[in-house]
C-alpha positions as CSV (number, residue, x, y, z in Angstrom):
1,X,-11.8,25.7,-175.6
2,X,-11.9,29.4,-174.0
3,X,-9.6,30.4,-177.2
4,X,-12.1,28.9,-179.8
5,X,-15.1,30.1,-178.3
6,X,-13.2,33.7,-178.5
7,X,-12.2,33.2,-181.8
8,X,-15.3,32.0,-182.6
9,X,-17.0,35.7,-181.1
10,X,-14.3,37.8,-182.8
11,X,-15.1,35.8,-186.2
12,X,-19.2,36.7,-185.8
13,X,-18.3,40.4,-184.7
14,X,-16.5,41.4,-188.0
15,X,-18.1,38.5,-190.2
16,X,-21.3,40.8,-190.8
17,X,-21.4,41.9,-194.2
18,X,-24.3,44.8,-193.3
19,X,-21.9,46.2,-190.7
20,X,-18.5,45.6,-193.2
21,X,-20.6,47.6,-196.0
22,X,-22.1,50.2,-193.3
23,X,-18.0,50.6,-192.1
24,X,-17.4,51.2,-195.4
25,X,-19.5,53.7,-196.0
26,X,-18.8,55.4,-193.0
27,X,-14.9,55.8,-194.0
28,X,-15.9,56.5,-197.3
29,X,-18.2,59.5,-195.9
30,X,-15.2,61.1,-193.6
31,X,-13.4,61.3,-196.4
32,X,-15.6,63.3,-198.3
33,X,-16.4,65.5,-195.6
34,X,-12.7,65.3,-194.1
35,X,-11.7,64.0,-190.4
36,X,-12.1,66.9,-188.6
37,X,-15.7,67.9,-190.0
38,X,-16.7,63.9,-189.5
39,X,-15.1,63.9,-185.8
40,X,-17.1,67.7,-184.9
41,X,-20.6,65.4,-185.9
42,X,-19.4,62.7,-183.7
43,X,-19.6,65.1,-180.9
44,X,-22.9,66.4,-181.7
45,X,-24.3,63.1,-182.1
46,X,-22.6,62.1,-178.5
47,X,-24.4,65.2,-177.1
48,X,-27.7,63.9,-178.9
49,X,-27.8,60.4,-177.9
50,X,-26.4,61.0,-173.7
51,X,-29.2,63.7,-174.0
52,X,-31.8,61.0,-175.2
53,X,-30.2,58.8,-172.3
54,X,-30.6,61.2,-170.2
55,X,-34.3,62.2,-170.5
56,X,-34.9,58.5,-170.4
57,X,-33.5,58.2,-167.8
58,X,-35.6,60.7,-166.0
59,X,-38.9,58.7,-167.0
60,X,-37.0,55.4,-165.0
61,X,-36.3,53.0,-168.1
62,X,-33.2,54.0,-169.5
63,X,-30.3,51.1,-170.4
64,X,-26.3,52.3,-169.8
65,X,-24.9,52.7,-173.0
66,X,-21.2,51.3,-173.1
67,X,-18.5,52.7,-176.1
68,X,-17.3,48.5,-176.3
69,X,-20.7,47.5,-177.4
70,X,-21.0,49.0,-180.9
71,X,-24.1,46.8,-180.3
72,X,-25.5,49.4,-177.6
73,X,-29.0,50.3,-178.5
74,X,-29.4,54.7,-178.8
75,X,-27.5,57.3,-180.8
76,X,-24.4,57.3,-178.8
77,X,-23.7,54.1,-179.4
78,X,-25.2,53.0,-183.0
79,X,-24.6,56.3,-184.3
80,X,-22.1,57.9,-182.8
81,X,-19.5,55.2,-181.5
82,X,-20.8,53.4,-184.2
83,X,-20.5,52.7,-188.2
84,X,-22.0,56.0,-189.1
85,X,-19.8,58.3,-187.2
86,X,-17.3,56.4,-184.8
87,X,-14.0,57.9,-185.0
88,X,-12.1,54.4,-185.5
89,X,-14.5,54.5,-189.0
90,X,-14.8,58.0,-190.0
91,X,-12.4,60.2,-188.7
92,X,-9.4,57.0,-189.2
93,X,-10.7,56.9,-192.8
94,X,-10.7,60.4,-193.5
95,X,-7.0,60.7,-192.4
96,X,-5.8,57.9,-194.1
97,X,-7.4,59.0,-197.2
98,X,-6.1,62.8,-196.7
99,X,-2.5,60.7,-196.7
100,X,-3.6,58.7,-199.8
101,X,-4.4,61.9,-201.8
102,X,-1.3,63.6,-201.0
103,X,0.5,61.0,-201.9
104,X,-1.1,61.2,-204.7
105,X,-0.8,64.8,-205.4
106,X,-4.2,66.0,-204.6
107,X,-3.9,67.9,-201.8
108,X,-1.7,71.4,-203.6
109,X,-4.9,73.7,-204.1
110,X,-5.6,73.4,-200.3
111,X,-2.7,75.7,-199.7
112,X,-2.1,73.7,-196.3
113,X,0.9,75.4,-194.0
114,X,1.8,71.9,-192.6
115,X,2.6,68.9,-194.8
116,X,-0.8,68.1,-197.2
117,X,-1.5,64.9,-195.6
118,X,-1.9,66.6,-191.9
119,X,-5.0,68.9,-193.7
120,X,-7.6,66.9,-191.7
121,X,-10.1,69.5,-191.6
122,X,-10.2,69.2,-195.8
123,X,-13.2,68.1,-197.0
124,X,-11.8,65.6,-200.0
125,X,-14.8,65.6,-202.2
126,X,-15.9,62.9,-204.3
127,X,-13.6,61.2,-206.1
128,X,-13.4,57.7,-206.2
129,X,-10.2,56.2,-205.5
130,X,-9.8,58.8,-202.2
131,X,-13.4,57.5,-201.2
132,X,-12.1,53.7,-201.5
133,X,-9.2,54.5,-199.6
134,X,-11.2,56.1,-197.0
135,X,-14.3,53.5,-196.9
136,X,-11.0,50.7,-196.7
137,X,-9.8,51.8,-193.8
138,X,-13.3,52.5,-192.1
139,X,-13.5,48.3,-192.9
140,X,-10.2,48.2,-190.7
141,X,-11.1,50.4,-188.0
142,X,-14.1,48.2,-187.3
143,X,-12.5,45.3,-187.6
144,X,-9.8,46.2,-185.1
145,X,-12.3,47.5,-182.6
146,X,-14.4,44.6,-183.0
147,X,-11.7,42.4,-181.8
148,X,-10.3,44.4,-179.1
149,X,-14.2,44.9,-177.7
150,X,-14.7,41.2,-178.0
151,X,-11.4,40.2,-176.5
152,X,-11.9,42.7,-173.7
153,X,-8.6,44.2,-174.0
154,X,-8.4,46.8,-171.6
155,X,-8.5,50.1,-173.0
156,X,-11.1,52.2,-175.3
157,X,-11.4,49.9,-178.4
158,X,-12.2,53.0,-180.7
159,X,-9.7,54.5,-179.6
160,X,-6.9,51.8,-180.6
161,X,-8.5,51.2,-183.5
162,X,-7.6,55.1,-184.5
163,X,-4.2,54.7,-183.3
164,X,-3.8,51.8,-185.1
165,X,-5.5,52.8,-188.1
166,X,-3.1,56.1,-188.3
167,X,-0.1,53.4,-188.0
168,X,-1.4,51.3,-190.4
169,X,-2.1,54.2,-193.0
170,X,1.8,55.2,-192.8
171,X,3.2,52.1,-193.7
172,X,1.1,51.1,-196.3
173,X,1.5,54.3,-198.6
174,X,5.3,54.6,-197.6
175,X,5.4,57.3,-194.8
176,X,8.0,57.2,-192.3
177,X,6.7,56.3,-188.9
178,X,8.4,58.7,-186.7
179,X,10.0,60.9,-189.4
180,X,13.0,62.6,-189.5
181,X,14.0,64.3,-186.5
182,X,15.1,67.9,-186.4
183,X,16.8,70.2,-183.9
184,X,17.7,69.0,-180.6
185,X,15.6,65.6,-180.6
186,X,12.0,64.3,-180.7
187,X,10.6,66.9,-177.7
188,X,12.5,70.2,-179.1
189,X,9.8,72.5,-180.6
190,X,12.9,75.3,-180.7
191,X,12.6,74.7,-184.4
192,X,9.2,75.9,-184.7
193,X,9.4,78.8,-182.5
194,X,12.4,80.2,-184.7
195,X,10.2,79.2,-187.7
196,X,13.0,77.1,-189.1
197,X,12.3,75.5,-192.6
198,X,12.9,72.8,-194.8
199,X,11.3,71.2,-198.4
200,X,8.4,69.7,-198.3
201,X,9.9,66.6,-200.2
202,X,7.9,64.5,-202.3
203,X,5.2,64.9,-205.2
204,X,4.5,68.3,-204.1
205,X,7.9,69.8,-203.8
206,X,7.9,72.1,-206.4
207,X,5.2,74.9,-207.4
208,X,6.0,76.5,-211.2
209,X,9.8,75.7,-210.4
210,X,10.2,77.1,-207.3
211,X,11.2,75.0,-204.2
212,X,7.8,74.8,-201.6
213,X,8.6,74.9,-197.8
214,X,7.1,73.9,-194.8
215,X,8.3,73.9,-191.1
216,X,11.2,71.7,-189.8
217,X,8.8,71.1,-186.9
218,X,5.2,70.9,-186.9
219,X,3.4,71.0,-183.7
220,X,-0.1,69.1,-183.8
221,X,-1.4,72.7,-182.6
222,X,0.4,75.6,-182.7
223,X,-1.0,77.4,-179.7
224,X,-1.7,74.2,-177.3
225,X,2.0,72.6,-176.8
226,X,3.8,74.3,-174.2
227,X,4.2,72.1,-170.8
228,X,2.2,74.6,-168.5
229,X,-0.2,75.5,-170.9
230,X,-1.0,71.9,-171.9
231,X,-1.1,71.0,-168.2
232,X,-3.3,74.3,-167.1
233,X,-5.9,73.4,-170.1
234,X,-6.1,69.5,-168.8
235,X,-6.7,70.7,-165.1
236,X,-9.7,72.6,-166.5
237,X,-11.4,70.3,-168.4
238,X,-10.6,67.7,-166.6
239,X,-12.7,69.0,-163.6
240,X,-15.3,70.2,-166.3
241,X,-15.0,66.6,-167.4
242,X,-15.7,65.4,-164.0
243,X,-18.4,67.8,-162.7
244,X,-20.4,66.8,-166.4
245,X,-19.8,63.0,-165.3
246,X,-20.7,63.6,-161.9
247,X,-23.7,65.4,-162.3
248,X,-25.2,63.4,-165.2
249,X,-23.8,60.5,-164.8
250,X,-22.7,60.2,-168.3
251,X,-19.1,59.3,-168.7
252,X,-19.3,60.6,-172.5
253,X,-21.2,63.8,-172.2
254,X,-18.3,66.5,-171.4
255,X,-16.3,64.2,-174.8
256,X,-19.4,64.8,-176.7
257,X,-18.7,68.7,-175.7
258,X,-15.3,68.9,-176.5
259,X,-15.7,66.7,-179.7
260,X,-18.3,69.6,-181.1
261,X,-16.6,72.0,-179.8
262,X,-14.0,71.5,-182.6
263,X,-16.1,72.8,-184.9
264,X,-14.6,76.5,-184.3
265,X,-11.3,75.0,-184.8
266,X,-12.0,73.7,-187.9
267,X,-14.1,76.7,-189.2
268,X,-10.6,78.5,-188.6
269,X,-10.9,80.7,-184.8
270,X,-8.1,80.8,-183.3
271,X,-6.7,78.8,-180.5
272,X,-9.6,76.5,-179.5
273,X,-7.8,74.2,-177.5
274,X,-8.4,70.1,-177.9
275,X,-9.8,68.2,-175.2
276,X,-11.4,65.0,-175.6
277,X,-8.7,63.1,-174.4
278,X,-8.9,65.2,-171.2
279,X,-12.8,64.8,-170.3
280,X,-13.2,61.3,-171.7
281,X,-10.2,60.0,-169.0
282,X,-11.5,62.6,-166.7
283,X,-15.3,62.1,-166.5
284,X,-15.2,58.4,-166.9
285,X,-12.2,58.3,-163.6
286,X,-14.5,60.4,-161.8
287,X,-17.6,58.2,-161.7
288,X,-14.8,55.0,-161.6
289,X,-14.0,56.3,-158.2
290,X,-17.3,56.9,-157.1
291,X,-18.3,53.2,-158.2
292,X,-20.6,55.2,-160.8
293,X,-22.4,56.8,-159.0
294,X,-23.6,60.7,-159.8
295,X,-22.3,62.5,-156.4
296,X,-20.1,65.9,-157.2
297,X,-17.5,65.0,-154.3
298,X,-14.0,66.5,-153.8
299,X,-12.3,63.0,-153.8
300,X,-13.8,62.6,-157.3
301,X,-13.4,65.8,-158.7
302,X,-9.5,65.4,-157.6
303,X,-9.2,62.7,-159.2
304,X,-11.0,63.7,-162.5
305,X,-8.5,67.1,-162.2
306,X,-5.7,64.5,-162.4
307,X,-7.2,62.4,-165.0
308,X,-7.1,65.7,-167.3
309,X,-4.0,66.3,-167.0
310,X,-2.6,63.4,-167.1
311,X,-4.6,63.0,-170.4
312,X,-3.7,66.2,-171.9
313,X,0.1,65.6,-170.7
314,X,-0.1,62.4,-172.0
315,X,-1.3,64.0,-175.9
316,X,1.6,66.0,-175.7
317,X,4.2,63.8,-175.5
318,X,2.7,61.5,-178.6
319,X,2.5,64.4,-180.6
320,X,5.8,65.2,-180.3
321,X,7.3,61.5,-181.3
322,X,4.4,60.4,-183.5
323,X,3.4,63.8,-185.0
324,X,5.4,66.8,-185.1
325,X,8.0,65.2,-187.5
326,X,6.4,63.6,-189.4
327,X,4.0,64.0,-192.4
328,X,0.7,62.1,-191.7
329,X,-1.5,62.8,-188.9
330,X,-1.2,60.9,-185.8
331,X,-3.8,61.9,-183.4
332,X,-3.0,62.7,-180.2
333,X,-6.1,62.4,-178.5
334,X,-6.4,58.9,-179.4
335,X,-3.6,57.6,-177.6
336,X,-3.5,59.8,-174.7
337,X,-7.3,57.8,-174.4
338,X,-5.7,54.7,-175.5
339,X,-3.1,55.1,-172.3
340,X,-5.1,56.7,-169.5
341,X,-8.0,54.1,-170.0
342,X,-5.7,51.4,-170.0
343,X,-4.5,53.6,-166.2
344,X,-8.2,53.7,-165.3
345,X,-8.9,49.7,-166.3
346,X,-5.4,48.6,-164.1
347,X,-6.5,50.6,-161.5
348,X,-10.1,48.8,-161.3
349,X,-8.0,45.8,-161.7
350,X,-6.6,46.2,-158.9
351,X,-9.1,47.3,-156.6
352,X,-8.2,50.9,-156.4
353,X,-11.3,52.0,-158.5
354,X,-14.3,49.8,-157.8
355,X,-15.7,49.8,-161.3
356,X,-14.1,50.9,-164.5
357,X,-17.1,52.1,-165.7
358,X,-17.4,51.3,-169.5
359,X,-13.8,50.4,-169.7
360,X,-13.3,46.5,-170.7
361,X,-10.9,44.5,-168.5
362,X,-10.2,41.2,-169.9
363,X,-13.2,40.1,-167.7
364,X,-11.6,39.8,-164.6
């Protein structure tokens, strides 16, 4: 009976044609804009709905927004973690569509250094198929998040739903999953350091005749993949993460941040480092120890200094298996969150943490 009435749930929280056209649309739309571009305005909407919360708040009749309810009434959770802008939606659809039209050959006047699938930051315009493509897989990003947030599964169900989606968007238009590995295993950047090369391969291989190249290894960012410097950047924003959380009591405000934040990176300055999946893990750890509540303490803010790292440590590694060979993107960020919210919900589990804040856990 428990299994019906679940199936029953997960059947009304994808069965909504509004929300299946809205998903739709919301692919379709970060793949006009591109990935990147859609993901920068899903941190500025974050920023503009915990802001709302907060001021709310302050008046005494706010409601706690939770990231699994892509029911939750406010921007952050309608608009931002939602159909318009949630990255399982836009930013999934806008990468999968970027590995559609390169597939297809319609990436070569971006002039892209890495493969022309991993040119998230292109804006892909307006043509049709790459728009269908895109609006496709928004349908399959909500549907996957619907089910995990219905379920309860205990991790961020966006967050899945973009690893997932990435997965998905390999295998359906013939990309190798891992790729072909080069130099001394999945973990060796020495090839990219000694700017080793190889053909591009496929549609795009040639340009008037002449053989194009691109790097035998391609590092999801070029200046944030050494071991201490990953670690050093998660210890920061993880305790940036955790003094925003502590102090606000938002568990998505210092994400928000680093989410907008990418809008340098994607207008071209130099090494911005990524780190959403360091104050997502971070602030939402720190108030998970603190059973929510807003108190900057040095137990929490150890914790949320951990939680960074471990975040940005944990982006690292799936870039170089999932990424750095291969020719799609992969995004990092989204399974470093996937893993260190599944830490935080285990750890609530168990008792060690007495809440896992917005977190699902199976209901236990």
């Amino acid at each position: 009976m428990t299994f019906l009435l679940q199936a029953s749930a997960i059947i009304d929280a994808i069965a909504n044609p509004g929300l299946l056209l809205a998903a739709f649309a919301g692919g379709a739309f970060g793949a006009a804009i591109g990935a990147l571009p859609a993901f920068c305005f899903t941190g500025f909407m974050v920023i503009a709905g915990e802001a709302a919360n907060l001021a709310v708040s302050a008046v005494g009749s706010a409601e706690a927004v939770s990231a699994a309810n892509l029911g939750a009434p406010g921007i952050t959770g309608s608009i931002a973690f939602g159909t318009v802008f949630g990255p399982h939606i836009s930013f999934a659809g806008g990468a999968a569509a970027a590995a559609y039209a390169a597939k297809k050959g319609y990436m070569d006047e971006f002039g892209f250094d890495y493969h022309e699938a991993k040119n998230i930051p292109a804006a892909l315009g307006t043509q049709p198929d790459v728009l269908v493509v895109g609006g496709l897989f928004g349908i399959l990003g909500y549907i996957i998040t619907a089910i995990s947030g219905t379920v309860g599964l205990p991790w961020d169900p966006i967050a899945i739903a973009v690893v997932l989606s990435a997965v998905a968007h390999r295998l359906v238009f013939g990309y190798d999953l891992i790729g072909t590995v080069r130099g001394g295993g999945l973990f060796d950047m020495g090839p990219f350091e000694r700017g080793e090369m190889r053909s591009s391969g496929g549609a795009a291989a040639t340009d008037g005749g002449e053989v194009k190249e691109r790097l035998a290894v391609e590092p999801w960012l070029g200046h944030q993949y050494e071991w201490g410097n990953v670690a050093m950047i998660g210890l920061v924003a993880g305790l940036l993460g955790g003094v925003i959380a502590l102090t606000t009591g938002s568990a998505f405000l210092g994400f928000g941040i680093s989410a907008a934040s990418l809008t340098f990176l994607n207008l071209g300055v130099a090494k911005i480092p990524v780190t959403h999946h360091i104050t997502l893990p971070a602030s939402t750890a720190a108030l998970a120890v603190t059973g929510g509540a807003a108190e900057v303490g040095a137990a929490a803010m150890v914790v949320a200094g951990v939680f960074g790292v471990s975040g940005a440590l944990t982006g690292e590694v799936v870039q170089r298996i999932f990424y750095a060979h291969a020719d799609t993107h992969f995004d990092p960020p989204a399974a470093a969150i996937v893993v260190n919210t599944l830490v935080i919900a285990l750890l609530a589990i168990a008792g060690v943490f007495s809440t896992s804040v917005w977190v699902p856990t199976l209901g236990l």
